[in-house]
N, C-alpha and C positions, 0 to 999 in steps of 0.2 A: 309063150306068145311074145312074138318078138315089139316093137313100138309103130316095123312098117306093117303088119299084121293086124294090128288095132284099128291104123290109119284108114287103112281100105272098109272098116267096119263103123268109121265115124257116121253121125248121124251131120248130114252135109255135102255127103257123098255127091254128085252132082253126076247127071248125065245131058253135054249141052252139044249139041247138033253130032250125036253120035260118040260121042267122045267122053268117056268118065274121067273122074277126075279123083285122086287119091291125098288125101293131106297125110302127108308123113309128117308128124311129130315128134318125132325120132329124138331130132336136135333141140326140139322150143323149149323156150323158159318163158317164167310170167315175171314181171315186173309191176311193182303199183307206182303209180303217177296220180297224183290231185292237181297237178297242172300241167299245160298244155301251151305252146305259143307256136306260133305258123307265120311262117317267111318264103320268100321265093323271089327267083328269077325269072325270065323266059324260059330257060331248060329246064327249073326244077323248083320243086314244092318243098321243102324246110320244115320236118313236124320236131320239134324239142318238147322231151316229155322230163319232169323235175317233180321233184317233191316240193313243198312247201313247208320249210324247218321253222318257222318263226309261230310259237307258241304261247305269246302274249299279245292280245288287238291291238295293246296302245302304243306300240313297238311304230318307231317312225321308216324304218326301213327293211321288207321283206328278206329272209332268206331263202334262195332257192335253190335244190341242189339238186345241178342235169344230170338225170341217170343216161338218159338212149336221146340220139340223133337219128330221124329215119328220113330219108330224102328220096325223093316218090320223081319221075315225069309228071308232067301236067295232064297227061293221058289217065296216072294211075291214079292221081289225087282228084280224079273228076270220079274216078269209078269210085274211090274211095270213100269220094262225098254222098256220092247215090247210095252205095248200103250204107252207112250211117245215118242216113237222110232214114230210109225205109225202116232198119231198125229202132231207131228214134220214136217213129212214128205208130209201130208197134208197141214199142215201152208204153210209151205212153196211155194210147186204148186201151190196155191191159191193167195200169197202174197209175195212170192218172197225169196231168198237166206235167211239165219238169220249171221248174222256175229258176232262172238262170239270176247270177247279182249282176246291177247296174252298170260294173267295171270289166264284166267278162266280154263284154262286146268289142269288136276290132276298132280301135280310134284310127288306124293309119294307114295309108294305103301302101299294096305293096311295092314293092321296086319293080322297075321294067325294064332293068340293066342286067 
């Protein structure tokens, strides 16, 4: 069984106004990320995903080390926000409140250039 063979078998599968939809995973890789930071233009959304290398609290200056760059349309990062929105929303009914820390909130607004 080949990876595009599995893909067509994934549980995801989708059929949306007549039209299936196949995830080939052929190519994917997972990467882990503990941090996350979002920027953007008019033409495009900015997701930086890093690790977070600094393993003592009292440390006065974070280290983070960017693994993946993924830059979305403003089109995709709305879709993007709706299933994370939905999914979210599920985690949670299932498992409980998620509590984010006081500093994970966006202080700044983005650019409109």
């Amino acid at each position: 069984m080949t990876g595009n063979e599995r893909s067509s078998d994934r549980p995801g599968a989708q059929s949306r106004d007549g039209v299936s939809i196949r995830w080939d995973d052929s190519s994917m890789r997972s990467l882990y990320a503990n941090v996350c930071n979002v920027t953007g233009t008019r033409e495009e959304i900015v997701l930086l995903f890093g690790v977070n290398q600094s393993w003592n609290n009292a440390q006065r200056e974070l280290a983070i080390q960017l693994i993946d760059r993924v830059i979305l349309s403003p089109f995709a990062a709305k879709r993007l926000n709706m299933l994370l929105t939905r999914v979210l929303r599920e985690y949670e009914s299932r498992y409980g409140q998620l509590q984010t820390e006081v500093g994970a909130q966006p202080s700044e607004q983005l650019p409109t250039g």
